[in-house]
Each structure stands twice: as structure tokens, then as C-alpha cells.
DSSP file (Angstrom, degrees, kcal/mol; ACC not computed):
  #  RESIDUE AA STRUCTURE BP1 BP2  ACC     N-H-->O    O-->H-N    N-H-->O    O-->H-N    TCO  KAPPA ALPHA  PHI   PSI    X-CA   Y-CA   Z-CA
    1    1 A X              0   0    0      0, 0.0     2,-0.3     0, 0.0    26,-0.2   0.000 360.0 360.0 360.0 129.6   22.8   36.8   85.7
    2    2 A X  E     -a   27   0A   0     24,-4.4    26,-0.7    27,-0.0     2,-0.6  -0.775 360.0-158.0-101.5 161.1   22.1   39.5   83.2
    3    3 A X  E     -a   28   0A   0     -2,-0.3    26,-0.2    24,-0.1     2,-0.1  -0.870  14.3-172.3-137.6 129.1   23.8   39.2   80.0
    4    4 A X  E     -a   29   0A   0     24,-4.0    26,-1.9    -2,-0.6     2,-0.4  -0.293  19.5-153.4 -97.4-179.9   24.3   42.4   77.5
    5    5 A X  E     -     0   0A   0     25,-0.2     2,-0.9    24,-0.2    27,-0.2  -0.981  17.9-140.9-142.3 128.7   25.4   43.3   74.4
    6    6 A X  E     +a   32   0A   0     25,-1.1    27,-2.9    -2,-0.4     2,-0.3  -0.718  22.1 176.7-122.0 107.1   26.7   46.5   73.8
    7    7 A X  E     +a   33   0A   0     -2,-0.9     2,-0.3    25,-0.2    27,-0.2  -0.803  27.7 123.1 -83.0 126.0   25.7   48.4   70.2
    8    8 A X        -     0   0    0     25,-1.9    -2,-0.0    -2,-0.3    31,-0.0  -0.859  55.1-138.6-171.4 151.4   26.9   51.8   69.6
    9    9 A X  S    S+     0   0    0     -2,-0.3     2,-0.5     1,-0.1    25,-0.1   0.955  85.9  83.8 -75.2 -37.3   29.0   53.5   66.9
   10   10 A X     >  -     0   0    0      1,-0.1     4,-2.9     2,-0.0     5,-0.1  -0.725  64.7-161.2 -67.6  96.1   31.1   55.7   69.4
   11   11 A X  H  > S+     0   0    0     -2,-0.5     4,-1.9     2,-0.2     5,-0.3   0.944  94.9  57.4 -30.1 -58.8   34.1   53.1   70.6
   12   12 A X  H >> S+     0   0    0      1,-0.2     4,-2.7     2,-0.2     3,-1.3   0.916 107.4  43.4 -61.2 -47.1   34.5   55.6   73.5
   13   13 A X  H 3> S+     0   0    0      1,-0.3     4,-1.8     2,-0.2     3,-0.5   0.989 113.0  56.2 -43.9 -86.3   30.9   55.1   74.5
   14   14 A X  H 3< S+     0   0    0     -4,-2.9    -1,-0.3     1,-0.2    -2,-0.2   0.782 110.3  40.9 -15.5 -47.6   31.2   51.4   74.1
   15   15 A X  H XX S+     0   0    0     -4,-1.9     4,-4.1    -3,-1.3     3,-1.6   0.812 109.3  59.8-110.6 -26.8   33.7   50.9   76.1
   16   16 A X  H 3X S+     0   0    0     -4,-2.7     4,-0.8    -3,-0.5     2,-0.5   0.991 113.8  42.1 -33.5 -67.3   32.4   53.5   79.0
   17   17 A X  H 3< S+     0   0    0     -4,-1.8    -1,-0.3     1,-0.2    -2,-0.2  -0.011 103.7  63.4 -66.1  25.5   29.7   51.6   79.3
   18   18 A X  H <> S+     0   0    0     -3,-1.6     4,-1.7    -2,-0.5     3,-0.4   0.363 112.4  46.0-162.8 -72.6   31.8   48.3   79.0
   19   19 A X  H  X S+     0   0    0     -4,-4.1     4,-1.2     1,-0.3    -2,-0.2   0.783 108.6  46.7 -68.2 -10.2   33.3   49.6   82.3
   20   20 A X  H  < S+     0   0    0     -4,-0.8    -1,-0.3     2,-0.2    -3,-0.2   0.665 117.9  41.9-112.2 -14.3   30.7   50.6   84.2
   21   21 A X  H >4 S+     0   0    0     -3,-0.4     3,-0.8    -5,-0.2     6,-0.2   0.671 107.8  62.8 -63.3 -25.4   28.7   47.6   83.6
   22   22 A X  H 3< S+     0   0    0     -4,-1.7     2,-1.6     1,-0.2     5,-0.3   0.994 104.9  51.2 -73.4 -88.5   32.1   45.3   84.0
   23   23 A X  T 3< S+     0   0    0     -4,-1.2     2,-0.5    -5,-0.3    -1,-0.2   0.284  96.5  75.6 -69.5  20.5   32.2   46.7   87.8
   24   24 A X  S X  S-     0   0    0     -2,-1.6     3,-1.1    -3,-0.8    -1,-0.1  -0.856  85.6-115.9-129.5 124.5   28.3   45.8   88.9
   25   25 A X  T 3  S+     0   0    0     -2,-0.5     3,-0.1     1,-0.2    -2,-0.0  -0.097  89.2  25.2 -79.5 168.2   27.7   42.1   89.6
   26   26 A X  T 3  S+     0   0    0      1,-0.3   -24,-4.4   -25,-0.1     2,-0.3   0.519  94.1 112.8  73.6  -8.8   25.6   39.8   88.0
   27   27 A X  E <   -a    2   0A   0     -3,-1.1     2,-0.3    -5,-0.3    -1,-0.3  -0.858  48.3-164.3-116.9 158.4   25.9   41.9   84.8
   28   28 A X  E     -a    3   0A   0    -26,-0.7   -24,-4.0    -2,-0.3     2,-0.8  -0.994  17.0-150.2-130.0 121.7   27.7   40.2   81.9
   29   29 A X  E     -a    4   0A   0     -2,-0.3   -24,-0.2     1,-0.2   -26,-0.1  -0.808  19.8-179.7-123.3  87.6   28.9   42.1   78.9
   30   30 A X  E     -     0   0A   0    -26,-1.9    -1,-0.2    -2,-0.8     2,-0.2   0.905  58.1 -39.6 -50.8 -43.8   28.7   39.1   76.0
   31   31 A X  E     -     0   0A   0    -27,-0.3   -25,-1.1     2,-0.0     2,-0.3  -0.762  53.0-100.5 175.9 174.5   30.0   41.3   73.2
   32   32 A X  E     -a    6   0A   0     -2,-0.2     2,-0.3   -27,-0.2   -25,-0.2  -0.964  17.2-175.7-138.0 128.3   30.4   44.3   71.3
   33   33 A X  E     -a    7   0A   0    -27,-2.9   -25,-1.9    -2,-0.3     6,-0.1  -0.857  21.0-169.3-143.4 124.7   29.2   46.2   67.9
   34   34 A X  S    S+     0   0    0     -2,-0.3     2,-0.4   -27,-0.2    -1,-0.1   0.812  81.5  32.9 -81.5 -20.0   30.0   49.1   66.3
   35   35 A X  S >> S-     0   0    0      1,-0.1     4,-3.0   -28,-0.0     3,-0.7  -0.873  81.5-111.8-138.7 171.9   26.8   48.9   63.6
   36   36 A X  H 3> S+     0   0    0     -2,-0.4     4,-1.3     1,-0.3     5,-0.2   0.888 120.7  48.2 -67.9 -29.6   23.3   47.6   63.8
   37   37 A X  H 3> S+     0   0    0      2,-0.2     4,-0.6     1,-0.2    -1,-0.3   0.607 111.8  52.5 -95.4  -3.8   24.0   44.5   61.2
   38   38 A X  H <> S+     0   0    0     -3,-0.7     4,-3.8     2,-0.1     3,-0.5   0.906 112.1  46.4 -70.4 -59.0   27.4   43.8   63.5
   39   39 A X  H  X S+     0   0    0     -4,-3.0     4,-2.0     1,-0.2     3,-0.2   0.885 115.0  45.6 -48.3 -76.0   24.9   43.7   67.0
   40   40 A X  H  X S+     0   0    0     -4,-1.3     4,-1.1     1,-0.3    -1,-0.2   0.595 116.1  45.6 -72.5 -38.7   22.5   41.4   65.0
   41   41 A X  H  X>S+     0   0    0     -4,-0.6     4,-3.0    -3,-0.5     5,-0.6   0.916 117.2  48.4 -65.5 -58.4   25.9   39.0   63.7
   42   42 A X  H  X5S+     0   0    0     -4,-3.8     4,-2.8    -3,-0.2    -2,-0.2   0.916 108.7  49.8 -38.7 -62.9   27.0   39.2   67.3
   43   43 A X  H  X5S+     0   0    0     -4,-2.0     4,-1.8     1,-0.2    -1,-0.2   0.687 110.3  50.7 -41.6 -36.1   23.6   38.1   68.9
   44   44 A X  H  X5S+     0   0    0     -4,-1.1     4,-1.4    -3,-0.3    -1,-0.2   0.783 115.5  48.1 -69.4 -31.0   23.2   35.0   66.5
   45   45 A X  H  X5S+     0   0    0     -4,-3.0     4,-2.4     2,-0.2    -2,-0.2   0.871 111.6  40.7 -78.9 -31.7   26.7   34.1   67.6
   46   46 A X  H >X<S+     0   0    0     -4,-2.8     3,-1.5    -5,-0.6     4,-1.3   0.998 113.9  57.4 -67.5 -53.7   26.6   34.4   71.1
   47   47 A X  H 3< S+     0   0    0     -4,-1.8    -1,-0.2     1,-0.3    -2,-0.2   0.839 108.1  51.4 -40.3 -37.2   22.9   32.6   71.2
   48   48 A X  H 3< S+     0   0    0     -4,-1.4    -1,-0.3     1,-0.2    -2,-0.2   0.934 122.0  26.0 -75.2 -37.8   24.5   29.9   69.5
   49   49 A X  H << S+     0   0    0     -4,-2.4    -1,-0.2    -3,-1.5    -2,-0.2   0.921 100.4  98.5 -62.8 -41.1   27.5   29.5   72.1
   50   50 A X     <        0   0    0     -4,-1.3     0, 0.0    -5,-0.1     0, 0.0   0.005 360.0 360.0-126.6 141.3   25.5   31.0   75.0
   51   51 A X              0   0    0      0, 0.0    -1,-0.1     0, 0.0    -4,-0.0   0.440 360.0 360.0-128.2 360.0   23.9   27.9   77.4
């Protein structure tokens, strides 16, 4: 299992990519961030859930 995070500023972009990862198995899309100190909040959070 991979598991991603998806950084980008562009929603549309995010969420392209949100769908075309979504449909390939084995991939995992933890999260979302529109700015670099959001990805970096996100990452600490997920690590912390994440087992």
C-alpha cells in the first residue's frame, strides 16, 4: 500500500490528481493541502493517526 498526500495550490489540480490516483489500487490518498505549511500540518497529523 502506498500512501500519498497531495500539495498543490490549484484545487483543480488537487483534485485531478485525487482522481486519478483514487482509481489505481494499492494507492491511498491520506489528505490534501493547498500551501506548503498546510502539507507539513497535514503530514504530522496523519503520522500521528496513521498505524
Amino acid at each position: 500500500m502506498i500512501t500519498v498526500l497531495l500539495a498543490d495550490d490549484d484545487g483543480l489540480v488537487r483534485s485531478g490528481l485525487r482522481a486519478l490516483l483514487d482509481a489505481e489500487p494499492g494507492i491511498t490518498v491520506a489528505g490534501e493541502a493547498a500551501t506548503g505549511d498546510e502539507a507539513v500540518r497535514e503530514a504530522a497529523d496523519t503520522g500521528r493517526t496513521s498505524s
